[in-house]
N, C-alpha and C positions, 0 to 999 in steps of 0.2 A: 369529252375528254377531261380536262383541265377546267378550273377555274381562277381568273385572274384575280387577285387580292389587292383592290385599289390603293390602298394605303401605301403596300410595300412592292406594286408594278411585279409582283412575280407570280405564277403562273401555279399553281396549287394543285395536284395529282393527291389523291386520297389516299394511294398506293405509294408513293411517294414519300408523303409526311409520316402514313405507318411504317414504313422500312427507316427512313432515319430517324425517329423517335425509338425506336428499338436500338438502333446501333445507340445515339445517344446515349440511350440508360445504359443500355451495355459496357459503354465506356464510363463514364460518370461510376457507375458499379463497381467497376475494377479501379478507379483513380480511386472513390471512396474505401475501399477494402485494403488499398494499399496504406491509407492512411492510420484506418483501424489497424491495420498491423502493428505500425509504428508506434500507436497510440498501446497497442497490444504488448510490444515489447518495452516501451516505460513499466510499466504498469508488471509485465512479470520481474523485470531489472530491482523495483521496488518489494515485491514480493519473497522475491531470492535473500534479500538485503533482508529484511524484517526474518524469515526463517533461520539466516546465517547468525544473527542476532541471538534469536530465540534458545537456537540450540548452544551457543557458546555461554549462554548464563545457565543455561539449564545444566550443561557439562560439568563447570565450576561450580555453582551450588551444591552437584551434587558429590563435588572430590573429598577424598580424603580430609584433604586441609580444613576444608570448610567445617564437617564432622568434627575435626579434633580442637577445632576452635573455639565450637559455639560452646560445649562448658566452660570454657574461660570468661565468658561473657558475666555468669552470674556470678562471679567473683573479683571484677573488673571494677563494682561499682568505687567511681573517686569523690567522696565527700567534697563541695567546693568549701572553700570560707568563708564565712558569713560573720565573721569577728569573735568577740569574746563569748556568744553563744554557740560554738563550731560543736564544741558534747550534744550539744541536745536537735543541733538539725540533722533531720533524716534526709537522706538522700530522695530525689524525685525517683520512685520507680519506674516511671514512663521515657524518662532521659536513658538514651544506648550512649556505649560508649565503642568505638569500633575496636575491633581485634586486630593486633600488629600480626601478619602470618608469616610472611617473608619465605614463602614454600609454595612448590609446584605453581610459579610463576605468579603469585597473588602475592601482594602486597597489603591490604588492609581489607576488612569487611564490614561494612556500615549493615547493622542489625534494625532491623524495625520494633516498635514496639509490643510487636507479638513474640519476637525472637526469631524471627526470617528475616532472610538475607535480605535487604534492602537496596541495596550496590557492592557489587564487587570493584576497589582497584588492584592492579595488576601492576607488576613491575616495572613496564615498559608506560607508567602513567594513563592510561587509561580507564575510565570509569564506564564498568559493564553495568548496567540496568535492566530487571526484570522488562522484557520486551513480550507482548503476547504470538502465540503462533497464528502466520496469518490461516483466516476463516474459508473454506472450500468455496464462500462464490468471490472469492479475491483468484483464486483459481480459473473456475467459472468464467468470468469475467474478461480475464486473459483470450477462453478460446475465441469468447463470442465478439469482441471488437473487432477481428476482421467480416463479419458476417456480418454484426449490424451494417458497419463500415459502408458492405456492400448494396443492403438491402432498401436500404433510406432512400441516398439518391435513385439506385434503380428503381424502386417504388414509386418516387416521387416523382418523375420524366415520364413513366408509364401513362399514373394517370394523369399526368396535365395534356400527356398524346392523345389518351382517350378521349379529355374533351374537348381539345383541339380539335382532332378530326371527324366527333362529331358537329359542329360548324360547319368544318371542311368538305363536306359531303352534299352532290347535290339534293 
């Protein structure tokens, strides 16, 4: 029938140790999978945030205000002082100077040196930043942590049963 396991005095059925090393993984699987969920929904919570981002500078860059703004730019430039030679210094072409817009809820527009939008502020003080949209395996990624989740530990209980109960076998 059985075999005793001197070490731990208990009595070892082959049939036994394969049925609860199955339920183990089983469980351990779904404790793991529940985890990757959670881990699943950080992770799309962070995603949603980076596209809600994305799309609100993409909206604003592409309004009206922003359009009617940027020729103002090439004509904004402000000589600084440099003293009694102020005639003869040229301004830094590479220096932006922001656009005052005060419309459709922007406040100011920090330009980059190409003449893109660099940041947007807004009237409510906020400073919007070109953010990228998140990449399809940040998606991806989202389904599969509950399935990794599950698959690790279940895998892993399997086989330490499998060579568990090959020992365990007369």
């Amino acid at each position: 029938m059985g075999r005793t396991v001197p070490s731990l005095g208990l009595i070892c059925n082959p049939m036994n140790l394969h049925e609860g090393t199955r339920r183990l993984a089983l469980l351990l699987g779904v404790v793991g999978a529940l985890l990757g969920g959670y881990v699943s929904y950080l992770e799309l919570q962070t995603v949603l945030d980076q596209r809600a981002s994305h799309n609100r500078f993409e909206q604003l860059a592409a309004s009206d205000a922003v359009k009617q703004a940027k020729p103002d730019w090439f004509v904004k430039h402000e000589p600084k002082p440099h003293g009694p030679w102020d005639d003869y210094v040229v301004t830094d072409p590479n220096e932006t100077v922001p656009s005052e817009v005060d419309k459709d809820g922007i406040k100011k527009i920090h330009w980059s040196k190409d003449y893109g939008v660099e940041s947007i502020e807004t009237e409510d003080g906020q400073i919007i930043i070109p953010t990228p949209a998140p990449a399809v395996w940040q998606y991806l990624f989202v389904v599969i942590c509950p399935i990794i989740g599950f698959f690790i530990p279940w895998g892993s209980i399997r086989a330490i049963g499998w060579v568990v109960t090959g020992f365990a076998r007369p």
